[in-house]
N, C-alpha and C positions, 0 to 999 in steps of 0.2 A: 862059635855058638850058633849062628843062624847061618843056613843052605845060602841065603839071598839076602843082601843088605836092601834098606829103602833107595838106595842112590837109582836103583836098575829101575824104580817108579818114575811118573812123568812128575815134573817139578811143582806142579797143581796140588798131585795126591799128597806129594812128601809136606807142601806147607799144610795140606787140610790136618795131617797128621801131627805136624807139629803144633799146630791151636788147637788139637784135640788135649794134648798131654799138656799142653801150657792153662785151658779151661780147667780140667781137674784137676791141676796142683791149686788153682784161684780156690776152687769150693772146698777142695781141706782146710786150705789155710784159713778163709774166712769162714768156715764153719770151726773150726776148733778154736779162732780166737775170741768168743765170748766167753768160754771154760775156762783160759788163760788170761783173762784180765780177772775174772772174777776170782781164781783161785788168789791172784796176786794181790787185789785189791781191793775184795769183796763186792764190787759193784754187781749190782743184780742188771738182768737182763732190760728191766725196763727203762733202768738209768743209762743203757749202754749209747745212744747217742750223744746225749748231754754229756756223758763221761768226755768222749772222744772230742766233741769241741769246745769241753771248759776246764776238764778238771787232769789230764792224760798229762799235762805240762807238769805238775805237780810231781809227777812218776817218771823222773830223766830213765830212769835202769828200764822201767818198764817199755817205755818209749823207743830208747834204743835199742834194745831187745827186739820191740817187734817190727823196726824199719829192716833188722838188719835181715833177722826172719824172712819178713816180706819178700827182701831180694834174694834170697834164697828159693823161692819157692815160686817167687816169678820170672827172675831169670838164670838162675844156676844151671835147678832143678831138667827143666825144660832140654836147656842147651846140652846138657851130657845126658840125658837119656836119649833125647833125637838123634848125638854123634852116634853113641854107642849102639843105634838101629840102625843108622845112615851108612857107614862104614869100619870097615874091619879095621882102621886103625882111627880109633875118634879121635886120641890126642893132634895128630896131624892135620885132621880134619876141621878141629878147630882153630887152630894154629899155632898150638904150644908147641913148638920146632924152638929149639935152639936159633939166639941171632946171628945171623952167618959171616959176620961184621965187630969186635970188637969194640970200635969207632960210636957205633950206632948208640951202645950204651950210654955212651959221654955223653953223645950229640943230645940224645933223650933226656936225660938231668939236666943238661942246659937249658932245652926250648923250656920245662916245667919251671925254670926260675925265670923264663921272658913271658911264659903264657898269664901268669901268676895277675903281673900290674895289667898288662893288656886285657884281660876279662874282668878283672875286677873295676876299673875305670870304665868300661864302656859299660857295664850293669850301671855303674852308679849313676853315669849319665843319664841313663836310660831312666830308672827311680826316679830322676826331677822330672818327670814327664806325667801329666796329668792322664794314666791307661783305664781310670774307671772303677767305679765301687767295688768290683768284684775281682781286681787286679788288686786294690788296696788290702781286701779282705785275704787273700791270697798270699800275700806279703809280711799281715799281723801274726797270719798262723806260722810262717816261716820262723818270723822274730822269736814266738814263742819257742818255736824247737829250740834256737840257736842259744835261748836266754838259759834254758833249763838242761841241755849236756853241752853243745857247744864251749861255751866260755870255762874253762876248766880250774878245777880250785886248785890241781896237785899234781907234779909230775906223771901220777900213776895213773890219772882220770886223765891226763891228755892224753897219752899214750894206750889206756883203753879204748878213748875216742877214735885214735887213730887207726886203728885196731876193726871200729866196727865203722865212722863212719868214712874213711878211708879206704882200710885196706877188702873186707869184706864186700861194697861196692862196686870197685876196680874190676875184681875180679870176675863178680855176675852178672856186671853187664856188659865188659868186655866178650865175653864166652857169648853170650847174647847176641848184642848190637853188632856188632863186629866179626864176632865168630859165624853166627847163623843170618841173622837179619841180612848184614852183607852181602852176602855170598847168595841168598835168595836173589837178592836187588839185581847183581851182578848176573846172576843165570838169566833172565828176564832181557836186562836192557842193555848189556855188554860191555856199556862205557864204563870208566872206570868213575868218571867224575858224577855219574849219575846214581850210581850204587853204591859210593861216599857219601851223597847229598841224603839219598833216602833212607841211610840209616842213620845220618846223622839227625833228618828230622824228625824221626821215630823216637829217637833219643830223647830228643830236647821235650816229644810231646807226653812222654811218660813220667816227666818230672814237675807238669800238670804246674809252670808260673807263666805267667805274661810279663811280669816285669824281665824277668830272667830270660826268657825263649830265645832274645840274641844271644848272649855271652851261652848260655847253654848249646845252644846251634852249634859256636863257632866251635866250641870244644870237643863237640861231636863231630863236625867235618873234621879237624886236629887228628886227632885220636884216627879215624877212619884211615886220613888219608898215610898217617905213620904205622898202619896197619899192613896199606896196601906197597907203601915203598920200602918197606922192609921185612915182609912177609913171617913176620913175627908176633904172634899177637902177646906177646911177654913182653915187646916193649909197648905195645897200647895202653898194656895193664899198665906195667911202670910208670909211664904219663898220668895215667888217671889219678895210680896210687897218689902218686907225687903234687897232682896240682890238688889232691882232696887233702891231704894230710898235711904238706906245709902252712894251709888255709888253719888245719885245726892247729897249728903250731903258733903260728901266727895269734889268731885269737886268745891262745894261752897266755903269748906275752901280753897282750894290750886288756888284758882284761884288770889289770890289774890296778890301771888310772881310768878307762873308759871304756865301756861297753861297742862288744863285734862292729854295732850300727853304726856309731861315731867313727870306730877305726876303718869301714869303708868309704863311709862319708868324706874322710878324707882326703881320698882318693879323685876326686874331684877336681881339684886346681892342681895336679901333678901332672901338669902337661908335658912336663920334659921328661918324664919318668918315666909317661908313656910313651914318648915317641924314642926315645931311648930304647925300652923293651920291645915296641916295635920294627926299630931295626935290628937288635939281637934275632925277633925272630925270623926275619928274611934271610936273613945270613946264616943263622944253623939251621933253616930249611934249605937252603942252596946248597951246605957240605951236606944233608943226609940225601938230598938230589945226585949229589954225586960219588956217593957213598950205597948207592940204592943196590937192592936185593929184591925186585919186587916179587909179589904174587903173577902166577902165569894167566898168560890171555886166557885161557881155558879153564880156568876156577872158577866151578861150578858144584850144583849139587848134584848133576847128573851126572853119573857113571862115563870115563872116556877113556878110551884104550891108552891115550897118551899120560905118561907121569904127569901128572898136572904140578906134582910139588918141585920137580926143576926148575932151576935158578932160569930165569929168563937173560941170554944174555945179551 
């Protein structure tokens, strides 16, 4: 379709271009969604703040709708128009390549059933920590989301759930963080451990908590680095899907004696639970260490004579 992909531009041009198409998908989407709450809810324009932090909990479909939206149009959006200018085969560009490993699959549903208590226990801990009015306020509105689709009345609302706040996620911010942010980091500073770290704290700071920013970090370096040692980003997805949707699974069951809070809260005095899933995860990070396929030294966003997507052996 194009003479010249963006890869043959210096790496400067190619990110001013990609927060150019990522700015205008921002102003559609929040310029169209006053029309869209109000077609859904009649709220007029001048209740449209007060809506959004008093009354938007009341409206789970509407809510979930427009998170899911959201990520659509801030990270899908963005990440496959830029492959599809970037280079002549975007899918590989961003990493939807087949796992070259069998193995890798298994190893992957493993680590999401050890990541699972290990995140969810160091969040909690972190919660009894006195972080400030406006971490707590940050926290209430979280509850709200969780209290109003989270906690699910009916197999068919879980698995709607799972659906958008789940699967839907996984996928546009993998294509993102992982797919582009990456691989920006990586052209830049070379190391691998440093172009894992800064998309993963790009990650963590797009999802705008303070109580969360560890456990969200840590998932973010996770996810990265099972990105970079397996040069697959279908299993990053996988992970994601996995650690977002056994959570709404999760919630399903326990809603049903105590609310999501309490059933974290829990989490707390399972010290064996954790250090249990903690060594689950050292050891299925060890077999996919040696199981690895990774990304080549030379992934980047810049054009190089060399196959970059060769298996490094």
């Amino acid at each position: 379709m194009f003479k010249n992909y963006l890869r043959i531009q210096p790496p400067a041009i190619q990110l001013l271009i990609l927060l150019s198409f990522w700015s205008v998908l921002q102003i559609l989407f929040y310029s169209a969604l006053p029309t869209v709450v109000k077609l859904v809810s009649g709220i007029q324009f001048a209740d449209f703040n007060k809506f959004f932090a008093e009354e938007i909990y009341k409206y789970p479909s509407l809510l979930i709708g427009l998170n899911a939206t959201g990520a659509i149009f801030m990270f899908l959006l963005p990440a496959i128009i830029f492959a599809y200018l970037a280079d002549p085969e975007p899918r590989a560009y961003l990493g939807l390549v087949k796992p070259n490993k069998p193995v890798q699959i298994v190893l992957i549903i493993l680590l999401s059933l050890a990541l699972i208590p290990v995140i969810t226990i160091i969040g909690s801990w972190i919660k009894q920590l006195n972080l400030g009015d406006y971490s707590n306020k940050l926290d209430e509105q979280r509850n709200k989301v969780i209290q109003s689709y989270l906690i699910s009345g009916s197999v068919t609302k879980m698995l709607t759930n799972v659906f958008f706040i789940a699967l839907i996620p996984a996928v546009c911010e993998e294509l993102f963080f992982r797919g582009v942010v990456q691989r920006f980091a990586h052209t830049w500073f070379k190391k691998w451990w440093i172009s894992i770290g800064i998309s993963g704290l790009v990650f963590a700071a797009f999802h705008a908590s303070i109580s969360e920013f560890v456990p969200i970090l840590m998932a973010g370096l996770i996810l990265g680095w099972v990105y970079y040692i397996t040069g697959s980003l279908w299993l990053s997805i996988l992970l994601h899907l996995l650690n977002n949707g056994l959570q709404v699974v999760l919630a399903y069951f326990a809603s049903g004696s105590q609310d999501f809070e309490n059933f974290d809260k829990q989490a707390i005095s399972l010290l064996s639970t954790f250090a249990i899933a903690l060594v689950a995860m050292i050891v299925l990070i060890i077999r996919l260490i040696k199981n690895k396929t990774p990304l080549p030294n030379n992934w980047t966003v810049v054009h190089t004579e060399t196959d970059e997507r060769a298996e490094i052996q």
